[in-house]
N, C-alpha and C positions, 0 to 999 in steps of 0.2 A: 751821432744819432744811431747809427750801425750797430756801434758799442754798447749804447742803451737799449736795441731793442734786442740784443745776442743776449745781455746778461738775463732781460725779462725769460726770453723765451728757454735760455741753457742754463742750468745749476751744473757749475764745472762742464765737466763734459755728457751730461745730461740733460734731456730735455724736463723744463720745470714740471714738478710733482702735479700742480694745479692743472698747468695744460694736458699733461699723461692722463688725469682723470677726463675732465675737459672731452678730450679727444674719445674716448670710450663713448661719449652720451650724444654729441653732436649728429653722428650721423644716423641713427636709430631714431633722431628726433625729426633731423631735415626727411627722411625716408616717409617719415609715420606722415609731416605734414603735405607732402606730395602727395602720398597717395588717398588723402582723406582730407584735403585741405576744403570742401565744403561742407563738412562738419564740426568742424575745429576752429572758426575762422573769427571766435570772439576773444576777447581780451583775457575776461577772465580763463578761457582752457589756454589761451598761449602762457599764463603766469604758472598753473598746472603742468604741464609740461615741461614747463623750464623746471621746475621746482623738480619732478619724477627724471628727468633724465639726464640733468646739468646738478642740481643741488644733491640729490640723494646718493647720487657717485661720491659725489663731493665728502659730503658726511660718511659715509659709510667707509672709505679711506681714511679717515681722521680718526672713528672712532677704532677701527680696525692697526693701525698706527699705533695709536696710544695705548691700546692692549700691551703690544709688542713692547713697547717702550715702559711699559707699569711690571712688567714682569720678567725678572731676568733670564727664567728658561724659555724666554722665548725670543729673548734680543737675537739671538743668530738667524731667526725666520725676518727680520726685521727688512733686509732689501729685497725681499720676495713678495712685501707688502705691496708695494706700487704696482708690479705688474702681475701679479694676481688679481687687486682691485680694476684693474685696467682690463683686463681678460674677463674676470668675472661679470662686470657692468656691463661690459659690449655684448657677449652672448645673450644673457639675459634679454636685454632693451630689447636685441635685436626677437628674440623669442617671442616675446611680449606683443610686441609691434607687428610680425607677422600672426598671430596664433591666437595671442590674448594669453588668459593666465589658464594656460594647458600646465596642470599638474607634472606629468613624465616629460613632457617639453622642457619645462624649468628644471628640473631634476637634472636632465641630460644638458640643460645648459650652463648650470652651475657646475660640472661633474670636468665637463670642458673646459668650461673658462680657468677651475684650479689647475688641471692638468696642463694646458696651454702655458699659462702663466707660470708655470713654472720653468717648461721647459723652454721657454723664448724670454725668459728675465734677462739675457744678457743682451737680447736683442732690443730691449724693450724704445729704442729710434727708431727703429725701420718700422716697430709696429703701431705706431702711434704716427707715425710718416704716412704709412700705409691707410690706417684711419679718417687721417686728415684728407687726402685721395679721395676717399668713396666719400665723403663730406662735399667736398668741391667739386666732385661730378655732380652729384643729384642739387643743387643748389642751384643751378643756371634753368633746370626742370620745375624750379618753384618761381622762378622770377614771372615769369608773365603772369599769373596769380599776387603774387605781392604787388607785381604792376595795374592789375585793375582792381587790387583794392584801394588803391591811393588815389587812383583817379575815375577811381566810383563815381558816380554820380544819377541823381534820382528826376532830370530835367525830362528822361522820357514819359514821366508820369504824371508831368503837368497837366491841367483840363485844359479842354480848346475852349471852355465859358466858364460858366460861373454855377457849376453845379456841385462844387464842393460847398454851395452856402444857398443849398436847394433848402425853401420849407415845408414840407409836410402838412397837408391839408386834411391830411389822415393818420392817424396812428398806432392802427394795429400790431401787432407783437408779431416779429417777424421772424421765421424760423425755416434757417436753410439746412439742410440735409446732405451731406455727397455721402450714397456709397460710392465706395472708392471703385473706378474701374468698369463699374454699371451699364454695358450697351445700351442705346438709344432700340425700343419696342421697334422702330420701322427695320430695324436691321437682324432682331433677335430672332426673325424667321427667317433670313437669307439661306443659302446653300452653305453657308460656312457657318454658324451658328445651329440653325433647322432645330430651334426652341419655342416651343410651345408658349406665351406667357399671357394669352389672353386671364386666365382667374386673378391673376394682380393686375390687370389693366382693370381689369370690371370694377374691381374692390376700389382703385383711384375714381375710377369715373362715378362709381353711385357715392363715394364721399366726397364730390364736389370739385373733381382735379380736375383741370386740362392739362391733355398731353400735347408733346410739341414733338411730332415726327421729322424726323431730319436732322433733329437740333445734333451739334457738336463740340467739340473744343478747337481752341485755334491754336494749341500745345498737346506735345504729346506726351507729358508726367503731371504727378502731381504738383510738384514743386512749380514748374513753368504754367501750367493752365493756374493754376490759384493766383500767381502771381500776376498776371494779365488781368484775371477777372477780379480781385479785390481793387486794381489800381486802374481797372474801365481804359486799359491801352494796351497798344503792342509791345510788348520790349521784343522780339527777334531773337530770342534766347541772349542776348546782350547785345545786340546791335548788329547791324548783317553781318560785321565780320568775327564775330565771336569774341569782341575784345571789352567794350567801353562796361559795358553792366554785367559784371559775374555775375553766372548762375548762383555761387551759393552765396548770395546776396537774397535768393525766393523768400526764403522765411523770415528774414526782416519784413519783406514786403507785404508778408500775408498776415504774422498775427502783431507785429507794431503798427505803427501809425501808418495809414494808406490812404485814398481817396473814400474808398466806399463807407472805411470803420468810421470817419471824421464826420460823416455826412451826418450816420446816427448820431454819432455822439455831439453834434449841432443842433438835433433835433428831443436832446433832450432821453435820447435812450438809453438803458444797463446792458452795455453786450456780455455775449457768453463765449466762450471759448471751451467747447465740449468736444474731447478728444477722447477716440481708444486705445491708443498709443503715442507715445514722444515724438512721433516722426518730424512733425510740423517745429520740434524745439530742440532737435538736437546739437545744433550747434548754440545754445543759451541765448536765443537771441529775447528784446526785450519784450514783453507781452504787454500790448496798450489797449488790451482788452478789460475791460472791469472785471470778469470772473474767468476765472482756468481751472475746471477741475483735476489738471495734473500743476504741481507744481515745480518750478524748474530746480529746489530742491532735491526733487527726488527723480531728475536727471544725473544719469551719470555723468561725467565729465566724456567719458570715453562711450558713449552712448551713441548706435546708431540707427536709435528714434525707435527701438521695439525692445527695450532694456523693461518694460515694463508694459502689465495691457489691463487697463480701468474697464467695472462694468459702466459700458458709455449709457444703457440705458436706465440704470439705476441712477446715475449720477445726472442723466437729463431731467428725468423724472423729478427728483430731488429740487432741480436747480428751478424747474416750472413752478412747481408747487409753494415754492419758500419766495418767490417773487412774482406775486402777482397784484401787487401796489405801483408798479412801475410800468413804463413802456421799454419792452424787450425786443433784444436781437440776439437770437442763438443760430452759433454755427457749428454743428454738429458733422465732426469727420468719423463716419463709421470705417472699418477697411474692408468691409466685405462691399461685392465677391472681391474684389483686389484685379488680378491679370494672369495670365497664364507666366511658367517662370519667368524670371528677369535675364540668367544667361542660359548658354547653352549646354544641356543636359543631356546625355548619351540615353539615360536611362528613363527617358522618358518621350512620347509621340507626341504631333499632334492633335491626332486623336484624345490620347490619356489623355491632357491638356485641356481640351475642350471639355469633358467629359468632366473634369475636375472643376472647371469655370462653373461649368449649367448646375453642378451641386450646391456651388457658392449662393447662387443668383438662388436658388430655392431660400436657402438660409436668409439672404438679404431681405428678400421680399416676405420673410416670415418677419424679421426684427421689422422690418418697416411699418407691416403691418400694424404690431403692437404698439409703435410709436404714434404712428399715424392715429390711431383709435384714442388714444391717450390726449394727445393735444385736441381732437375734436372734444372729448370729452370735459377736459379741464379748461379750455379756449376754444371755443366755438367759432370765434371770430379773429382768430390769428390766419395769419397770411402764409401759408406753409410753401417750402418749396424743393421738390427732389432735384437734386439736381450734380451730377457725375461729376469729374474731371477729366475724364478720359473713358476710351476705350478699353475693350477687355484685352485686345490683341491676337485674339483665337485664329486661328489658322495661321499666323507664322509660328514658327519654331519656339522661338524663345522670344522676349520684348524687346531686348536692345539690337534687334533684327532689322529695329525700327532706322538702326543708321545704317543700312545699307538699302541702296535706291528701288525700290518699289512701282511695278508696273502694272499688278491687280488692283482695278477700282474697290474690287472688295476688299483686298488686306490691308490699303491705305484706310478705306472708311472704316475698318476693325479699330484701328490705331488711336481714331478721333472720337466716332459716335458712341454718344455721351444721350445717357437719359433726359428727361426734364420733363418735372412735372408741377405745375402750378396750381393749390388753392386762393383761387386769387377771393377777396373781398365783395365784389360785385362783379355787376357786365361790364361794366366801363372798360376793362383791362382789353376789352378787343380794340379800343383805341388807340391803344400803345404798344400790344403785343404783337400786332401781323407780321411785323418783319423781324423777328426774333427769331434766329437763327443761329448764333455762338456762344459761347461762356464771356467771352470780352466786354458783351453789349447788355447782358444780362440784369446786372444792376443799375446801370441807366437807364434799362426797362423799365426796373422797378421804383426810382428814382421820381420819372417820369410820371408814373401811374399814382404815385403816393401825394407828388404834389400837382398834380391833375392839369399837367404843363408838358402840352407837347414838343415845344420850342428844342428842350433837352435831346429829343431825338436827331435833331438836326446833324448830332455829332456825335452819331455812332462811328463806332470802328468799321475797317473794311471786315465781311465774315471770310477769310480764310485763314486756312490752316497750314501751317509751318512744319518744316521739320531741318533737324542737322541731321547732316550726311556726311558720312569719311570713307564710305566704301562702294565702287559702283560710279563715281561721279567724283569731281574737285571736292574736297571738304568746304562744308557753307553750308548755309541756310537758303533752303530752297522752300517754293510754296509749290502745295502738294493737292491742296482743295481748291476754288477761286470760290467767285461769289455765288457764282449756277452753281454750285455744289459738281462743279465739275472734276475730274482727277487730273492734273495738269505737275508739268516739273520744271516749275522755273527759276533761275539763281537769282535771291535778291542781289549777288553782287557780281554781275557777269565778270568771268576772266577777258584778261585780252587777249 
């Protein structure tokens, strides 16, 4: 057996041509899906993949090979082929992988990989040994990712009743809003914010909104808040210990099959899926929405989620006006204002930060404006509803600031508070709406209201708010809000 796997893996006293290429692609590929494995995590970019950094080695030795071999002045370059191709592909990948396709990157990495490869062709064991090394390091840093994708599973998002087969007593055309990142009006005056926004509160209220002060998210991204509030439960960012429900598992859960899209589409409704960027699609997941105005065509494979940006209000526009024979659900992700940055930036305050948020929030509440006017205009009697994902994050440094532990009542409520604004249909909604307080419970609100059954409430979620921590505190999931909207820091999973 020894003998058989020597001869596979050695031609003579070298290592097989196949594996030599092989080895060039492998770790460039394991590298790229560590560190992006929640955007990458569908079948079709794992075939992608293999195909760019396993297959294209592959051919591009064979056809480079056969050059040598079709021409005689060039047979003497002929054992320079393997480990030039073996040099050339690793640089590259590796280029690629870090960079993307940086022009002078690639140049210096081709420029390399011939020079390398020449001068280590006699080496060409050790270097493909070597290879294989930085392979079998990073590989044990993807398993617990390959481990919760196998043992995935979507059992936290069962109903506690039977509201996934609620019916609608009413039908109005339902159209939800997130700008992204949107502070809740009770907080856009605080000390840390200190924003004026009364002329867009006025503009909601004389067109018929309630506002809901306080409201917030029980997640602190977009990907984790959507994904609670499409499926009306907690996931704990995967489960308290960060293991059973990967995170980039969210966008499965928001624009395929979920609780909330099923309800509609029980009742008989054409959903929308109205986006100004791929973010919500960039790992190809399925879209079990009836309409997408981006196509996952025209996703890249290597795309992460802003490879392209739709006019979203020309395309909502469009999608109103061309369906209004049917009963509709549009959900409309604008990214304005968005958050202040996401890492940490030397070259920037946060002040600048803030200052750059409050311009957004201008912008925001101009498109919303125009939106809003639009749908009154073209639906009078559609059920509209603004409503965030998150916080803007203003007054910490940067966003992902967010995993280390936090002891300002205000920079925690930065994190969470989240707009929400409601035209609801009638008065009745004070029936179902007084204890509306998170993004989680939001649709079962609305659930509720639509089939004029308060029963549904019975089984709201608890409203607090989560967060993961790795710094400042044991790594976990700790709760940050309770139900008083109080700031507390408790581990859902206490150490011993």
């Amino acid at each position: 057996m020894l003998e058989n796997l020597k001869k596979i893996i050695f031609k003579g006293s070298r290592i097989h041509p196949l594996l030599v290429v092989l080895a060039s692609g492998l770790y460039p590929l394991l590298y790229y899906y560590d560190k992006n494995y929640a955007i990458i995590n569908s079948k079709p970019q794992f075939l992608f993949f293999v195909f760019c950094y396993i297959i294209l080695p592959i051919v591009f030795y064979c056809i480079i090979l056969f050059v040598c071999i079709s021409f005689k002045s060039l047979h003497k370059f002929k054992g320079l082929v393997l480990p030039i191709c073996n040099s050339i592909s690793f640089f590259l990948l590796i280029v690629i992988t870090l960079y993307g396709f940086d022009t002078i990157k690639i140049i210096i990495a081709l420029f390399l990989g011939l020079v390398l490869g020449k001068l280590l062709a006699t080496h060409i064991n050790k270097l493909v040994v070597f290879q294989f090394i930085l392979a079998c390091l990073v590989l044990p840093k993807l398993m617990p990712d390959l481990y919760r994708e196998l043992v995935y599973s979507k059992e936290w998002a069962i109903q506690p009743d039977d509201i996934d087969v609620v019916k609608f007593k009413q039908k109005p055309n339902v159209y939800v809003i997130q700008p992204d990142g949107y502070t809740n009006f009770s907080d856009l005056s605080n000390s840390i914010y200190n924003f004026d926004n009364s002329a867009f509160e006025t503009f909601l209220a004389n067109e018929g909104f309630t506002a809901y002060r306080d409201y917030r998210s029980n997640y602190s991204s977009t990907l984790s808040s959507n994904s609670s509030m499409f499926n009306m439960k907690h996931h704990y960012y995967g489960n308290k210990t960060l293991g059973i429900n990967p995170s980039h598992n969210s966008r499965d859960e928001i624009v395929s099959s979920n609780p909330a899209l099923r309800v509609f589409k029980n009742n008989g409704y054409k959903t929308f899926l109205m986006l100004q960027v791929p973010y919500l699609l960039a790992n190809r997941p399925a879209i079990d929405f009836d309409y997408c105005n981006i196509s996952i065509d025209e996703v890249s494979y290597i795309s992460r989620g802003f490879s392209l940006q739709k006019d979203l209000l020309k395309d909502t526009k469009t999608a109103i006006t061309t369906n209004k024979t049917t009963h509709n659900f549009f959900f409309i992700e604008s990214m304005l204002p968005s958050h202040i940055v996401t890492h940490y930036d030397s070259s920037t305050t946060v002040e600048d930060e803030r200052t750059l948020y409050l311009n957004r929030i201008k912008a925001a509440n101009t498109w919303l404006k125009e939106l809003v006017e639009f749908i009154t205009k073209e639906d009078p009697n559609g059920l509209v509803i603004i409503a965030a994902d998150h916080g803007g994050y203003v007054g910490l440094d940067f966003m992902k600031q967010n995993q280390t532990k936090q002891t300002d009542p205000l920079l925690v409520k930065s994190m969470f508070s989240s707009v929400l604004a409601i035209k609801w249909t009638n008065e009745k909604h004070e029936y179902f709406d007084k204890d509306l307080k998170t993004s989680v419970n939001l649709f079962r609100v609305l659930f509720s209201y639509l089939s004029d059954d308060k029963t549904y409430l019975k089984n709201q979620q608890e409203d607090k708010s989560y967060l993961i921590i790795r710094k400042g505190a044991p790594t976990g999931v700790y709760e940050f809000i309770n139900e008083n909207d109080e700031t507390v820091f408790k581990d859902l999973e206490p150490k011993e």
